[in-house]
Z-matrix of the N, CA and C atoms (Angstrom, degrees):
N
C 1 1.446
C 2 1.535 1 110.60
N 3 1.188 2 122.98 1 -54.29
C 4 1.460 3 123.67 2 167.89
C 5 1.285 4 118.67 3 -51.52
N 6 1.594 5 140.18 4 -10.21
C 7 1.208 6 130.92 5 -162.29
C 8 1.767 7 79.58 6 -109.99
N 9 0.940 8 110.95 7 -38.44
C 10 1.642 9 100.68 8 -178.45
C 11 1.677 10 126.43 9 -55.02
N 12 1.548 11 94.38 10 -50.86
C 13 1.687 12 104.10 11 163.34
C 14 1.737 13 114.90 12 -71.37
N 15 0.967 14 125.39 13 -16.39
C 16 1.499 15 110.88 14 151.76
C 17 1.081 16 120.39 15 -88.19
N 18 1.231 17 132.73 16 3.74
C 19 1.964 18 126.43 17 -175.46
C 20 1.665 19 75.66 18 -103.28
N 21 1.085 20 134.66 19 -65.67
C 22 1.646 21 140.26 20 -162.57
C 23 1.669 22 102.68 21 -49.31
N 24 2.002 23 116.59 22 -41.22
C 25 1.638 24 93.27 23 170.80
C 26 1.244 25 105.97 24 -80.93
N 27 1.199 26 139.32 25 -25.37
C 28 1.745 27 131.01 26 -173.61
C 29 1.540 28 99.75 27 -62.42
N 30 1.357 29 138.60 28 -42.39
C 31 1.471 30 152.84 29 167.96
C 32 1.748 31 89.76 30 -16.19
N 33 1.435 32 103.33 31 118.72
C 34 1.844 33 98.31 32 166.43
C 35 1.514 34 92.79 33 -123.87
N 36 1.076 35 128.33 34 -7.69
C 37 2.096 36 114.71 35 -159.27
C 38 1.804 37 91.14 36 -68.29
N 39 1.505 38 126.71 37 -42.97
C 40 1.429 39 113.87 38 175.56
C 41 1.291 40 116.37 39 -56.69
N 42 0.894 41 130.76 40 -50.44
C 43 1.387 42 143.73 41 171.72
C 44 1.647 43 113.82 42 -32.65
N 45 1.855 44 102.56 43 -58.94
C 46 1.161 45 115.53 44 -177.86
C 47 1.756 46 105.88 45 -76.11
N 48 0.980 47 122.38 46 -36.62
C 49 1.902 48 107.90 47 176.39
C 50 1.105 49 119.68 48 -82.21
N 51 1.703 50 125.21 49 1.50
C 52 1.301 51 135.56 50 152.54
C 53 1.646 52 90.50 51 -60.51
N 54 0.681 53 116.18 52 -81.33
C 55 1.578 54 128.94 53 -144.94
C 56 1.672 55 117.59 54 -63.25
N 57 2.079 56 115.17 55 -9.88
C 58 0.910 57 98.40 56 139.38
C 59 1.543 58 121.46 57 -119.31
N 60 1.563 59 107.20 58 21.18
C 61 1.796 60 102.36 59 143.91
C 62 1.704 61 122.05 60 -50.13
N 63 1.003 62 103.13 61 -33.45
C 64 1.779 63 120.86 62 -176.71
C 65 1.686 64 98.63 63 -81.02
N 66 0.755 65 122.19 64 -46.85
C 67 1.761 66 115.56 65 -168.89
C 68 2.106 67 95.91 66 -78.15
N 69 1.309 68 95.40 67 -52.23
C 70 2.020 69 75.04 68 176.02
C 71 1.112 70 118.17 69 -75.08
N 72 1.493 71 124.93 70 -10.94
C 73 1.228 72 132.73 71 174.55
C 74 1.833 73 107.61 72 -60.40
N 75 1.745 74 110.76 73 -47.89
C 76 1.278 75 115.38 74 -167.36
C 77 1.926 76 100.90 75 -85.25
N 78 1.021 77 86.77 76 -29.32
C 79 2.030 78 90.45 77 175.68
C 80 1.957 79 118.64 78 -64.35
N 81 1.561 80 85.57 79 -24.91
C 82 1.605 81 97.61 80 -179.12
C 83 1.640 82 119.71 81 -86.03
N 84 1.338 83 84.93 82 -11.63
C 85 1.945 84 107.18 83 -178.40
C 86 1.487 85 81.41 84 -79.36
N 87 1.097 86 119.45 85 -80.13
C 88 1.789 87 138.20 86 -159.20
C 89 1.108 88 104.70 87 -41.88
N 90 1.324 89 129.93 88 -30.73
C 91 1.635 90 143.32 89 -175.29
C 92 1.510 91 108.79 90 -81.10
N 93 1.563 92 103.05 91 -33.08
C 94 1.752 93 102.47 92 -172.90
C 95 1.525 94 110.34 93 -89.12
N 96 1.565 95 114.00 94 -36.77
C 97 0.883 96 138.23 95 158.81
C 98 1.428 97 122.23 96 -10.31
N 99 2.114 98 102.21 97 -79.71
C 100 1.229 99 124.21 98 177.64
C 101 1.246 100 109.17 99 -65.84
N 102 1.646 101 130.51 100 -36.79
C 103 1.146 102 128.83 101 -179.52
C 104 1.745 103 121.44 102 -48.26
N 105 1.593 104 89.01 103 -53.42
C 106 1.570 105 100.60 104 -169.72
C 107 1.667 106 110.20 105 -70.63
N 108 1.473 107 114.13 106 -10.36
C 109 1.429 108 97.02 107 152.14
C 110 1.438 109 144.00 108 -148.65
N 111 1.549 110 99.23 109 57.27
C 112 1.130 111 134.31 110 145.98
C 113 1.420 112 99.93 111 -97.28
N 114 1.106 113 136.81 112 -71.65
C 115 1.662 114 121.11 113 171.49
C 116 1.808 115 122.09 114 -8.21
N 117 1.309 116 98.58 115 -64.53
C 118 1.643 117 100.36 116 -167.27
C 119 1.442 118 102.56 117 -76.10
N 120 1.831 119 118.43 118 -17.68
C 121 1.714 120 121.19 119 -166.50
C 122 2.169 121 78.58 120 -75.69
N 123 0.906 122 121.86 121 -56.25
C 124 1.960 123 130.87 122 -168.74
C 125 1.657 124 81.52 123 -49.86
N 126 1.103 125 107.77 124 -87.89
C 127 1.821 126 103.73 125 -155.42
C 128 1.120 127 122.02 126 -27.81
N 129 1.463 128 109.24 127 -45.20
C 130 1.669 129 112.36 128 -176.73
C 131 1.477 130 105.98 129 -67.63
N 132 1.427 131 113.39 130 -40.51
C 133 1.648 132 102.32 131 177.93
C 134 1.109 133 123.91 132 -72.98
N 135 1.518 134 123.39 133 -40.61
C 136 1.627 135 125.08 134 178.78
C 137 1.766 136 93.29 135 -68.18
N 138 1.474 137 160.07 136 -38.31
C 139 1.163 138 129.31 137 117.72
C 140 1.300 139 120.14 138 6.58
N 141 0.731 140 148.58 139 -115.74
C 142 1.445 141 163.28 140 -102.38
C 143 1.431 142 105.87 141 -100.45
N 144 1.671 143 113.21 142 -35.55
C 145 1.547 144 104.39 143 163.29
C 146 1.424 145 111.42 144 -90.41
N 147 1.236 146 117.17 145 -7.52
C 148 1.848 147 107.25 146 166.67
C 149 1.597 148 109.87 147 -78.88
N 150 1.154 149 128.14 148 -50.40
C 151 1.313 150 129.51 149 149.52
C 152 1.893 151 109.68 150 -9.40
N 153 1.605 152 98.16 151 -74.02
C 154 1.565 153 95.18 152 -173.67
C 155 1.496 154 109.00 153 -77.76
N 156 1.198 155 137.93 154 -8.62
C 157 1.431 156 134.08 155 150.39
C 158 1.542 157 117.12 156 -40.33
N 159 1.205 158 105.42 157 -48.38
C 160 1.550 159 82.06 158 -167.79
C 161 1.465 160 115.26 159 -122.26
């Protein structure tokens, strides 16, 4: 039993796919982020030239 709980804290691969759960986690922020405003910068313009369309 003791050799198991020391092979399990030496264990890093959990450790390590935590850690890039956290990096796509923060890349997926940055992605929604940029999205949501370029989104509202498009609406107002595709607005604004449908406006002068017609």
């Amino acid at each position: 039993m003791k050799s198991f709980v020391v092979k399990f804290l030496k264990n890093e691969s959990g450790a390590t796919a935590i850690e890039y759960g956290l990096i796509a986690a923060g890349i997926a922020i940055a992605i929604i982020a940029a999205v949501n405003g370029v989104g509202t910068s498009l609406s107002s313009t595709f607005s604004s030239i449908s406006t002068s369309l017609k």
